[in-house]
N, C-alpha and C positions, 0 to 999 in steps of 0.2 A: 746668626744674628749678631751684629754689634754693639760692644759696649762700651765702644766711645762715645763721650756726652761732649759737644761741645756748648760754648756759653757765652754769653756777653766778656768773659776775660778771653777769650782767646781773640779780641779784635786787635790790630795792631801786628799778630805774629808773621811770621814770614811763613809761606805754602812752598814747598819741596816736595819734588818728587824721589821716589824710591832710592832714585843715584844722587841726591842730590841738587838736582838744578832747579834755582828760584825759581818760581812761576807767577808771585805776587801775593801782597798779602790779605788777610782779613779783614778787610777793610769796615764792616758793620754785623752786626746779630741784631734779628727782629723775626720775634713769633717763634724761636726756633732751630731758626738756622742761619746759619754764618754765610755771610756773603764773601768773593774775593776779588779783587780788583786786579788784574793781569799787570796792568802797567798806570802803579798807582801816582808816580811823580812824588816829587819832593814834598808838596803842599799834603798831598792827601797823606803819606804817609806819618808825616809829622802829627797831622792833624788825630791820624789812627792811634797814634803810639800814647797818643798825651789824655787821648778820651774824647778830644771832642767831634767824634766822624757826628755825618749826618748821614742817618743809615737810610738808604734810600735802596731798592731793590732791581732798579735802572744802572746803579755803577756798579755793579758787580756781578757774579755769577752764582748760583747756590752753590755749597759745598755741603754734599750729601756726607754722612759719617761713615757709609759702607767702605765710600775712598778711601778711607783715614785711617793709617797703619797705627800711628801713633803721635800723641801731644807733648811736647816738652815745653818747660818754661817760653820759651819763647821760639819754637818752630815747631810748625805741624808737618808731616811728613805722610806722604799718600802711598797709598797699598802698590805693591809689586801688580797685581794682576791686571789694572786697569787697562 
């Protein structure tokens, strides 16, 4: 069972994989879960980083917590085994 919590602060972060490599960021939280935008663009990432995304469940993909190895300030990093 996992006990990573993610939250409304983790929108904005940048999503890496285990080695590494961007994959896109958190672009909105609603209900729950974090959504991530693969290839957010200039506009939306700004917009992520400053607070004002419009969380909409269309631009992005869920990010379940099982992925999620671990949180930092400002990068989330997904589990080896996926």
């Amino acid at each position: 069972m996992s006990t990573i919590q993610l939250t409304d602060d983790d929108v904005g972060k940048t999503v890496v994989t285990s080695t590494g490599n961007e994959i896109g960021i958190v672009s909105g939280y609603r209900y729950g879960t974090a959504y991530v935008d693969p290839d957010p663009g200039l506009k939306t990432t700004l917009l992520t980083r400053l607070g004002w995304e419009d969380t909409d469940a269309d631009d992005g993909y869920p990010l379940q917590t099982d992925a999620v190895d671990t949180i930092t300030e400002d990068q989330i990093r997904l589990s080896t085994d996926l």
